[in-house]
C-alpha positions in Angstrom: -21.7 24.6 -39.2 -18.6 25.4 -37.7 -19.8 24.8 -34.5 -21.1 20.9 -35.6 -17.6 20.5 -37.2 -16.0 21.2 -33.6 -18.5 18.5 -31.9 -17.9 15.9 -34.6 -13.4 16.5 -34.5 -14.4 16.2 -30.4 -16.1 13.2 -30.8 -13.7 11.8 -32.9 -10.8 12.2 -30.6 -12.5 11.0 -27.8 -13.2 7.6 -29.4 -9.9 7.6 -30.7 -8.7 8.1 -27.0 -11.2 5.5 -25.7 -9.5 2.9 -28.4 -6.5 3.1 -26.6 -8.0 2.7 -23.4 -6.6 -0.5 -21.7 -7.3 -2.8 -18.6 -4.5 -4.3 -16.0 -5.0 -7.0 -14.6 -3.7 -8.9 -11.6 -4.5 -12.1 -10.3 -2.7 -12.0 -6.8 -0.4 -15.1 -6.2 -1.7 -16.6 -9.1 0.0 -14.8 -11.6 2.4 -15.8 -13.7 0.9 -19.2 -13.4 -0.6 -19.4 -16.8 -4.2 -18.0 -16.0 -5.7 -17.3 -19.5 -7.3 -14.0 -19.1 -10.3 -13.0 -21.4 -12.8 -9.6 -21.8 -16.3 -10.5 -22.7 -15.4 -14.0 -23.2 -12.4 -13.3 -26.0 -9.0 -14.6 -24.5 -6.4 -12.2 -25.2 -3.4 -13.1 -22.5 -2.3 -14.4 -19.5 -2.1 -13.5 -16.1 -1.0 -10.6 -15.2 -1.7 -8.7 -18.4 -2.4 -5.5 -19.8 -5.3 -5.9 -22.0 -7.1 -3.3 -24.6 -10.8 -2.3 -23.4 -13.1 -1.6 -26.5 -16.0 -0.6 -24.5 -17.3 1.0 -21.1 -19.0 -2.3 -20.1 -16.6 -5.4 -19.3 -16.3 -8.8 -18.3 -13.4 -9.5 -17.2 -12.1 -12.9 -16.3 -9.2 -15.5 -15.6 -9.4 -19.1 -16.1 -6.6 -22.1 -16.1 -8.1 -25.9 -16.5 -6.1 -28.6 -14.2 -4.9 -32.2 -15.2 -7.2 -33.4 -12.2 -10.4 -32.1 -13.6 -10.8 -29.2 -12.0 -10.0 -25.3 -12.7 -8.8 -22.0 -11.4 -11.6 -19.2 -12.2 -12.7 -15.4 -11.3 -14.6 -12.9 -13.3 -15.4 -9.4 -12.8 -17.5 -6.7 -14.4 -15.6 -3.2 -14.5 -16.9 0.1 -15.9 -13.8 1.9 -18.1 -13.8 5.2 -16.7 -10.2 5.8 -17.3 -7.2 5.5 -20.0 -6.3 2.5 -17.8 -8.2 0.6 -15.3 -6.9 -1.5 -12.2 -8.8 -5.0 -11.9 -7.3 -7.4 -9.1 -9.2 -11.0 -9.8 -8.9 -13.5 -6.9 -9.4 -17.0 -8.7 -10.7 -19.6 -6.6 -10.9 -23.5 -7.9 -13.8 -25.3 -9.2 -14.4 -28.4 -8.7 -16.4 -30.2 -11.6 -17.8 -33.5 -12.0 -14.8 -35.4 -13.7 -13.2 -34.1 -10.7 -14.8 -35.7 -7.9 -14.9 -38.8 -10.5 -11.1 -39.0 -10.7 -10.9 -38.7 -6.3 -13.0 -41.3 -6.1 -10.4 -44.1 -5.7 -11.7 -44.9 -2.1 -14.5 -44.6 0.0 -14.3 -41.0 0.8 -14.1 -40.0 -3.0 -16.5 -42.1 -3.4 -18.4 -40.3 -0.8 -17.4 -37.2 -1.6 -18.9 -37.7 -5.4 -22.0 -38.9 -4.0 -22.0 -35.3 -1.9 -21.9 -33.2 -4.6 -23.2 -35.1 -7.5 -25.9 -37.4 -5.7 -27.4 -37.6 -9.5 -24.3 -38.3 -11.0 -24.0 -40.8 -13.7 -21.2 -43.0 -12.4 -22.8 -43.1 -8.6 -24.4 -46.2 -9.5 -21.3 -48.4 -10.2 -19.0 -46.7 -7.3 -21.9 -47.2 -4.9 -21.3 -50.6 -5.6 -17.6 -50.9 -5.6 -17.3 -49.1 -2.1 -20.7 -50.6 -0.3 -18.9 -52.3 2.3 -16.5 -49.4 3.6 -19.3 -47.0 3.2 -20.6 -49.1 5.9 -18.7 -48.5 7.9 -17.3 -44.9 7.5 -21.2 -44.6 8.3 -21.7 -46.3 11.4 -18.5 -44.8 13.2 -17.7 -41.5 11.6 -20.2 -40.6 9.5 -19.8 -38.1 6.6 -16.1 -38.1 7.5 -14.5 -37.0 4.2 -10.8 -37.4 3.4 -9.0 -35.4 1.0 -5.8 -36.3 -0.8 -3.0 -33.7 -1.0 -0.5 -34.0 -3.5 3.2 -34.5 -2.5 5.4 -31.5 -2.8 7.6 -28.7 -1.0 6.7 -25.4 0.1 8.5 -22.6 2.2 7.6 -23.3 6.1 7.4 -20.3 8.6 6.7 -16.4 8.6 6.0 -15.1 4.9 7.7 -12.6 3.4 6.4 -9.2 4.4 4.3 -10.3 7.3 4.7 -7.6 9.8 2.8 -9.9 12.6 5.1 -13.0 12.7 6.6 -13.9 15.8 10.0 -15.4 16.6 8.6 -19.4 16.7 7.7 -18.8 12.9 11.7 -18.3 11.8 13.8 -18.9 10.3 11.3 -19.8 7.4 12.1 -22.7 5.8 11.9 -25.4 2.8 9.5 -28.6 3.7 9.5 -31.6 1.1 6.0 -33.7 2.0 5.1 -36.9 0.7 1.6 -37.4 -0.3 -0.8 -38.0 2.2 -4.8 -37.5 3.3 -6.5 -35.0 6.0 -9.9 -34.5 6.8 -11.7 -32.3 5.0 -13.0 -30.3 8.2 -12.1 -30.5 11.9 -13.9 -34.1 13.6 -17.6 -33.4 14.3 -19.9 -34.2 16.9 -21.4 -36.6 15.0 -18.0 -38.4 13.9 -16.8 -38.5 18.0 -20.0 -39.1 19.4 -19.7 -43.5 18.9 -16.0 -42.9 19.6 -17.3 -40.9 23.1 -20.0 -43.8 23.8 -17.4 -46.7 23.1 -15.0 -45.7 25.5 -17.0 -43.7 28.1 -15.7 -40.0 27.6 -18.2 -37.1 28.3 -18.7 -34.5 25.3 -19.0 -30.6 26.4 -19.8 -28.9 23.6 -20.9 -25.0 24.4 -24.8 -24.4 24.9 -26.1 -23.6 21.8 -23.3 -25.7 19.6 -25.0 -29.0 20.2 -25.4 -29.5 16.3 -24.2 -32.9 14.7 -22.4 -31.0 12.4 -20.5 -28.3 14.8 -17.1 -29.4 14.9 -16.6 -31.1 19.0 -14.5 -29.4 20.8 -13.0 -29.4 24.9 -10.9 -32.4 23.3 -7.9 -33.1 25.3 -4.5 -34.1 23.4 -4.8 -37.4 24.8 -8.7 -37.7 23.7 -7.6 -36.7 19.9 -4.6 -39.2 19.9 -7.0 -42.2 21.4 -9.5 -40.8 18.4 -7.0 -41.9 16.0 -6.1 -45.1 17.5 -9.9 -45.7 17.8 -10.6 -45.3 14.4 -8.1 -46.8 13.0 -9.4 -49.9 14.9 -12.5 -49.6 13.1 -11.9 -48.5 9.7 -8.9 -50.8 9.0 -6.3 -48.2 8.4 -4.1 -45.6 10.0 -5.3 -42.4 11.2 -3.6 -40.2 12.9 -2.9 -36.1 14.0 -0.8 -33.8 11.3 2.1 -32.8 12.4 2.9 -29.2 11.8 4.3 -28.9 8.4 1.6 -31.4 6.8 -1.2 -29.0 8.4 0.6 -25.4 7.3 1.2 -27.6 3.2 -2.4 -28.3 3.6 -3.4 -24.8 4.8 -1.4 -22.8 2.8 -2.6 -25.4 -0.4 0.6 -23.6 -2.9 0.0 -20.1 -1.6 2.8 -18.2 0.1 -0.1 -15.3 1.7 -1.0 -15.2 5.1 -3.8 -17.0 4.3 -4.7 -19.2 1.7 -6.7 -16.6 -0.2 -4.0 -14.2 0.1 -3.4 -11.4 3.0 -6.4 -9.6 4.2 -9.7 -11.8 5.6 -13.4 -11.2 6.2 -16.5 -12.9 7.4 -16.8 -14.8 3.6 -13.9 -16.4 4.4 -13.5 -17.8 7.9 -15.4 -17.8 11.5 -13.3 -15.4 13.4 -14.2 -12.2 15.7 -12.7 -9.0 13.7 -13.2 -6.7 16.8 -16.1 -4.4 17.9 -15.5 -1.9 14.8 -15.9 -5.1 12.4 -18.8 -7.3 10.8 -16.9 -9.8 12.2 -17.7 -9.0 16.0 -18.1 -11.1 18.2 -21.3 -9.7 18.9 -22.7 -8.3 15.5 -25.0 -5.5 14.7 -28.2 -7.4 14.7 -27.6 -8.5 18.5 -26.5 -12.1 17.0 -23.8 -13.4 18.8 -20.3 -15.1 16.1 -19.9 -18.4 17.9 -19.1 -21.8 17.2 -20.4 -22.8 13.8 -21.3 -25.6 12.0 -18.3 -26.7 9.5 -18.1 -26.6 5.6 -19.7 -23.4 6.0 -17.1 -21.1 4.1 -15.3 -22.0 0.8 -12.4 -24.5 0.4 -8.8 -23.9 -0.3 -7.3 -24.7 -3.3 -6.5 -28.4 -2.1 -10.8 -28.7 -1.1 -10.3 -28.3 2.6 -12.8 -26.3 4.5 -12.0 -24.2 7.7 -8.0 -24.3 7.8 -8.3 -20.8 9.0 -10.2 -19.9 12.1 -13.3 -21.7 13.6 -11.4 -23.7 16.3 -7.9 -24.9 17.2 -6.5 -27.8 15.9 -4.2 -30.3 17.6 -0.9 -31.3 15.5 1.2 -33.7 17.1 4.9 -31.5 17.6 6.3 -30.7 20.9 6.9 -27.1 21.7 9.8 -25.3 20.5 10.3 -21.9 20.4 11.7 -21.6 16.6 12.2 -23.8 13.3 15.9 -24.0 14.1 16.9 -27.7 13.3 13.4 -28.6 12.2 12.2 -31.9 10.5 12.2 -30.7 6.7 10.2 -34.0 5.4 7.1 -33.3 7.2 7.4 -35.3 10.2 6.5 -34.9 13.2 8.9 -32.7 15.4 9.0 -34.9 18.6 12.0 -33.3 20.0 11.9 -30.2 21.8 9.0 -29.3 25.4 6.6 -31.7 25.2 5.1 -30.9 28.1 3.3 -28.9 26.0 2.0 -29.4 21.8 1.4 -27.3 19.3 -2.2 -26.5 17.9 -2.7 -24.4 14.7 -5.4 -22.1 12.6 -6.8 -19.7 15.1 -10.5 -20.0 16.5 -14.1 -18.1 15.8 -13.2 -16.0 19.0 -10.0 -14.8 18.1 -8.9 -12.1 15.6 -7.5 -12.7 12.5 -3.6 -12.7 13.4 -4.3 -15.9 14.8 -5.4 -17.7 12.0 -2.4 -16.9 9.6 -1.2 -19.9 8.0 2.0 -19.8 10.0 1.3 -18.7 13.2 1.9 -21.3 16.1 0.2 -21.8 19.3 1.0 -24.4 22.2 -1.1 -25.7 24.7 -1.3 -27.4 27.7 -2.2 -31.4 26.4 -4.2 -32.4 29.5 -6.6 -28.8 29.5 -9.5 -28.9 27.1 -10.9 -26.2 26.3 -14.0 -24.8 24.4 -12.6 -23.6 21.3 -10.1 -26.3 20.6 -10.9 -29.5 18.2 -8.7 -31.7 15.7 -8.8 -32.8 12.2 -7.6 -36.5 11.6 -4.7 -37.8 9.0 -4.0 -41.0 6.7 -2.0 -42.2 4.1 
């Protein structure tokens, strides 16, 4: 009897110390930006939090709605083994229905709703509203999709605590942008190819990236910058490259990481060769060689672009100089400076990660093309 006594007062204790076992969690630069956070589907706070655990066997998750239709999410299941357990949630947006229903103001939300919804219930009427432009966004770039980015400022340059920065990414800095549209991935083949045929320029893509969907690269400066003119010719508005600060707003898309999914990176995330020891290699276990990829293949950033980091270079229209001192701080272009040479950001599918930090500038030669280098167009 005593014995069973013992077992019981043990047991009792134990669940009594299980009661007060409790759960942190973190939601990486998200936090403290009103993420409700909820165990098993009850909401209890918000982001970060220290939340009571109740059982061995959790959901946990983190969830904010947004007034454009969309919402911030991540879940996790965790196993309490502890008096308190460590959960770090990494909350990605997700993009509903009503959201592609609100972008669709022009042809490319238009098209963009059609992409993901090509059931939807409102395709009908916005199919006919944009017939004619869809026309032609088809003939001469087809599937080209623009994305709006909201106006706003963000802190331009080397992030705090990043040990890799070099000395063109200071003095960080404070950019105010006005609201403007980029392309939702780099140009395609398919998008350059009528541009190519029009006006007699050869495309070399790599053997073995001859896809319609690969984006083209061994684009000159000069060949992006005629793009732009050309389509603007054909689409009746203005196109044009970023400059630098409007593609770091876009890439960064309100994070202050050295990416836009916060500071480490692997092959879910972006093409890019993480070195023989890596999955990432350039040549992988299986013998397969990482190369040039089709885009849209990895998930968007928080603004819906795809491929910001990594796959290839892209042209931006500044000059070369060799720090922010005295830098545009509206988002212009930065025309001043060495521009014998322009700047090209977000790293390439050959290159480690470093290179494809949200900050990190590279410069190039305008006249050289080469095979990992490609462009994304701009509008307002």
């Amino acid at each position: 009897m005593k014995f069973w006594l013992l077992a019981l007062l043990w047991l009792l204790t134990a669940c009594d110390d299980f009661t007060q076992a409790t759960i942190a969690v973190d939601c990486g630069h998200f936090n403290n930006q009103g993420l409700q956070v909820s165990v098993n589907s009850q909401p209890l706070s918000t982001c970060p939090a220290t939340v009571p655990a109740g059982a061995t066997q959790l959901k946990v998750s983190a969830r904010k709605e947004l007034a454009d239709g969309s919402y911030l999410y991540a879940e996790q299941e965790v196993t309490v083994t502890a008096m308190q357990v460590q959960v770090r949630l990494e909350p990605t947006s997700v993009f509903t229905e009503e959201y592609y229903y609100r972008k669709a103001t022009d042809v490319y939300g238009f098209m963009a709703y059609q992409k993901h919804y090509p059931d939807g219930a409102r395709l009908r009427d916005l199919r006919i509203q944009f017939s004619e432009e869809f026309a032609n966004v088809y003939t001469y770039a087809p599937n080209l999709m623009m994305v709006q980015i909201p106006a706003g400022s963000f802190m331009m340059g080397c992030s705090e605590g990043d040990t890799e920065c070099e000395e063109n990414e200071k003095p960080q800095h404070s950019v105010t942008l006005k609201g403007f549209k980029l392309s939702q991935t780099e140009i395609t083949l398919e998008q350059y190819y009528k541009f190519a045929e029009e006006t007699q320029r050869e495309i070399d893509q790599p053997r073995g990236s001859e896809h319609r969907t690969d984006p083209v690269v061994n684009v000159t400066y000069p060949d992006a910058v005629a793009y732009t003119t050309w389509l603007s010719k054909k689409l009746g508005q203005k196109f044009f490259l970023p400059s630098e600060a409007q593609w770091e707003y876009a890439a960064r898309a309100g994070s202050t990481t050295r990416y836009s999914w916060g500071n480490t990176a692997d092959c879910s995330q972006a093409s890019f060769d993480g070195g023989p020891q890596s999955k990432c290699s350039l040549t992988l276990k299986n013998g397969d060689e990482l190369n040039l990829k089709a885009v849209g293949r990895y998930p968007a950033n928080t603004f819906g672009l795809q491929d910001m980091h990594g796959s290839v270079w892209e042209w931006v229209q500044d000059c070369r100089n060799d720090s922010y001192d005295q830098a545009p701080t509206d988002g212009s272009p930065w025309l001043a400076g060495n521009c014998k040479w322009r700047m090209s950001r977000g790293g390439a599918w050959n290159m480690d990660s470093g290179y494809m930090r949200s900050s990190l500038r590279a410069y190039g030669a305008p006249n050289r093309a080469l095979y990992h280098q490609g462009f994304r167009v701009a509008s307002y």
